[in-house]
VEXLOTI-531951 format. One record per atom (N, C-alpha, C): residue number from 0; atom name; x, y, z. Coordinates in steps of 0.02 Angstrom, whole numbers. Example, Ala and Ser with C-alpha at 12.3 -4.5 7.8 and 13.67 -1.06 7.14 Angstrom:
2
nr	atom	X	Y	Z
0	N	660	-284	390
0	CA	615	-225	390
0	C	660	-165	390
1	N	642	-112	354
1	CA	684	-53	357
1	C	645	2	394
% end
This chain:
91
nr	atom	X	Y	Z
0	N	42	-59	0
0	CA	0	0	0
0	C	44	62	0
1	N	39	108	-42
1	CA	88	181	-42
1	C	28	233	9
2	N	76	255	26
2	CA	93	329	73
2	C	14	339	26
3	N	14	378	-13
3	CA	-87	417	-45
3	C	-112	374	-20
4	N	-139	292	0
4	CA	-174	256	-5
4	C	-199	280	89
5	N	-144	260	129
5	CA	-136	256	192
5	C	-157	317	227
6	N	-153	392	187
6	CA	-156	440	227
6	C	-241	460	177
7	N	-267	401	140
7	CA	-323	402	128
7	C	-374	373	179
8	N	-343	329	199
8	CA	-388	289	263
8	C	-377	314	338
9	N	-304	342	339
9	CA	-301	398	401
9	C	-361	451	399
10	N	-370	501	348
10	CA	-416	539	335
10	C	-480	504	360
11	N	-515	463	311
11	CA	-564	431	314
11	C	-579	411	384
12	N	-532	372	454
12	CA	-535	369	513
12	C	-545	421	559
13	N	-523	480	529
13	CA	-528	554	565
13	C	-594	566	551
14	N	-611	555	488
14	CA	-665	590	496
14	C	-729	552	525
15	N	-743	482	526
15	CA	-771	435	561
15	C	-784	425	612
16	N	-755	436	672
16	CA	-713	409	740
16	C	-781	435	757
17	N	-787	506	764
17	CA	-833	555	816
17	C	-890	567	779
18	N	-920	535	719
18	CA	-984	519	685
18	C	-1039	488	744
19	N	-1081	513	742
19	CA	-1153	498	789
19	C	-1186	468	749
20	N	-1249	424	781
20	CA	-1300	391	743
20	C	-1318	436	704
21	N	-1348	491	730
21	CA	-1390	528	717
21	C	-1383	589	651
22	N	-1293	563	646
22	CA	-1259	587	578
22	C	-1279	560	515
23	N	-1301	514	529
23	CA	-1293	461	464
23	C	-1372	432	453
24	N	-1375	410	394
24	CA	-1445	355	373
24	C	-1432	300	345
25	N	-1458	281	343
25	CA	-1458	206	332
25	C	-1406	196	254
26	N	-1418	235	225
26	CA	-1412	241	129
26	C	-1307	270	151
27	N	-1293	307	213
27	CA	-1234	309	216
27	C	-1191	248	225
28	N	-1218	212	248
28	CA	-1152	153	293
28	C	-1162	64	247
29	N	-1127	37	252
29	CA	-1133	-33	235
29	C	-1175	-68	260
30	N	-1202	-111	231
30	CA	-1220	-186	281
30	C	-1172	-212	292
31	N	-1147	-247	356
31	CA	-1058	-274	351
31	C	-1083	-370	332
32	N	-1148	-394	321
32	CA	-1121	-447	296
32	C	-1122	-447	223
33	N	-1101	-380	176
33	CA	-1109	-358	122
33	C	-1032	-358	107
34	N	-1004	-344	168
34	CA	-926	-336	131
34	C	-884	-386	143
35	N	-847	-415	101
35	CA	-815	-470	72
35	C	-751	-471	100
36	N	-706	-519	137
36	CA	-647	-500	148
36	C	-604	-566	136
37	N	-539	-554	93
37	CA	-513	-618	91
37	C	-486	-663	156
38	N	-490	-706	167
38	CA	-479	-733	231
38	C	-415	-764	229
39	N	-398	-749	169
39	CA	-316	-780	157
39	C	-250	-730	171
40	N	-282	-670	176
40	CA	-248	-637	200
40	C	-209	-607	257
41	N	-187	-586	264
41	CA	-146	-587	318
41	C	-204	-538	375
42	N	-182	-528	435
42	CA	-222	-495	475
42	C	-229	-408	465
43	N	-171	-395	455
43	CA	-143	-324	436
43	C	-184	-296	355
44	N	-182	-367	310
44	CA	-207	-339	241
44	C	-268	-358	260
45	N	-310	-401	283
45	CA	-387	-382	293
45	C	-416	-335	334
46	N	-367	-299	359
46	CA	-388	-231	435
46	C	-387	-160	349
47	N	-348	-166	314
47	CA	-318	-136	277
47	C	-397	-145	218
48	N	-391	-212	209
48	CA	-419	-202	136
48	C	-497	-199	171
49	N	-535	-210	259
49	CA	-577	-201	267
49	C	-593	-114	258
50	N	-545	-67	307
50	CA	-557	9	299
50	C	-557	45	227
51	N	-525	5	188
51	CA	-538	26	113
51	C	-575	18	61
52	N	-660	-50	107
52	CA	-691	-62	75
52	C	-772	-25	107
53	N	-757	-8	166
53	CA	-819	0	213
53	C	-800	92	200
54	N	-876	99	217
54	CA	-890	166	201
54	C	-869	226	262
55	N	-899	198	327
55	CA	-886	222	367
55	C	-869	143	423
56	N	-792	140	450
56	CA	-778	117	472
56	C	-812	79	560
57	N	-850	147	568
57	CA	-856	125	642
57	C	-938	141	648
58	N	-980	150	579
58	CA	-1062	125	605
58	C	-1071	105	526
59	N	-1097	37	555
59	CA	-1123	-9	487
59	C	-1215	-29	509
60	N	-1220	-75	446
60	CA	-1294	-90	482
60	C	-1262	-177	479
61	N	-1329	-196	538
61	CA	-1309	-264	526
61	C	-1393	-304	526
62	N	-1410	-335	462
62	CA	-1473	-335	444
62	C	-1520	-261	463
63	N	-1481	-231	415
63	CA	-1539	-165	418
63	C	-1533	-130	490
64	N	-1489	-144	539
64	CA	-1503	-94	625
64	C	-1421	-56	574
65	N	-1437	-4	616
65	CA	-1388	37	612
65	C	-1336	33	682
66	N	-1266	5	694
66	CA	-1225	-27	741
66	C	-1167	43	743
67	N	-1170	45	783
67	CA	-1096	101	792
67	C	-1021	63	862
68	N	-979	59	840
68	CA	-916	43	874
68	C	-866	101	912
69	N	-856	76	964
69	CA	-809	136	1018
69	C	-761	94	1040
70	N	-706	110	1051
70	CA	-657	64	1079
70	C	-635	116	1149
71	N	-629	74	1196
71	CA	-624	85	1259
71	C	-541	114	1261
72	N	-529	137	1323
72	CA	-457	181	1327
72	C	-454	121	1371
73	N	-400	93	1330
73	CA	-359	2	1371
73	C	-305	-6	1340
74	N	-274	-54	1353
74	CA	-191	-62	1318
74	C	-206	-106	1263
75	N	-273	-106	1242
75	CA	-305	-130	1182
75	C	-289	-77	1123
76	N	-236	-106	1075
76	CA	-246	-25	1019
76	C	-298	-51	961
77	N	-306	-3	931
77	CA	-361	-16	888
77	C	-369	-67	845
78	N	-302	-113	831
78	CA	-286	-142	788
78	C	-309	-204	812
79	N	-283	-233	863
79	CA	-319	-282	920
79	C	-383	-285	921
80	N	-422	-210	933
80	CA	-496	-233	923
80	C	-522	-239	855
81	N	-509	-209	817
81	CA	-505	-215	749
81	C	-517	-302	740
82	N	-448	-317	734
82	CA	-428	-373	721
82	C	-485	-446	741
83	N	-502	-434	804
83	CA	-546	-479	851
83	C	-609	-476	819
84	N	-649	-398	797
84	CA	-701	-397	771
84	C	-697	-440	706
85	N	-639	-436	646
85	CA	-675	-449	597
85	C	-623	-539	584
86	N	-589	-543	644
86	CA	-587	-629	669
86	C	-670	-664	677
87	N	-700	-622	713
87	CA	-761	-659	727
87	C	-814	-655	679
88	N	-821	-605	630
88	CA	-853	-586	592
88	C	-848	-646	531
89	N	-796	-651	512
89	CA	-765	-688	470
89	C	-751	-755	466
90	N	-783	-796	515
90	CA	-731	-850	528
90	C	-746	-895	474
% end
């Protein structure tokens, strides 16, 4: 992935993070069992090729509810929870 790609999904996380329900409709966000992820991939390229496929990273719908994600201040970094969500998502 080059440097444009990365400080495309940095952006895209900035602007996401502090998004409210109440920002968004339904027609903004994914269904997440809509998005496809190779499972052959490594953990790093499906965290990677998930934020580059999802619209807004941290509220999707899941059968039509609209779901929003917060990660707690822990020695958990984002990547960890990241990782765990779309471990389970995916299996």
């Amino acid at each position: 992935m080059n440097n444009k790609n990365m400080q495309t999904i940095i952006e895209k996380i900035k602007r996401c993070k502090d998004m409210s329900l109440e920002d968004v409709t339904l027609d903004d966000v994914d269904e997440i069992s809509d998005i496809k992820i190779d499972k052959r991939k490594s953990s790093n390229e499906r965290i990677l090729d998930f934020l580059n496929k999802v619209k807004n990273p941290y509220i999707f719908k899941v059968k039509g509810k609209l779901v929003r994600i917060r990660f707690s201040n822990t020695e958990k970094t984002a990547d960890d929870c990241l990782t765990n969500v779309l471990k389970n998502l995916y299996r």
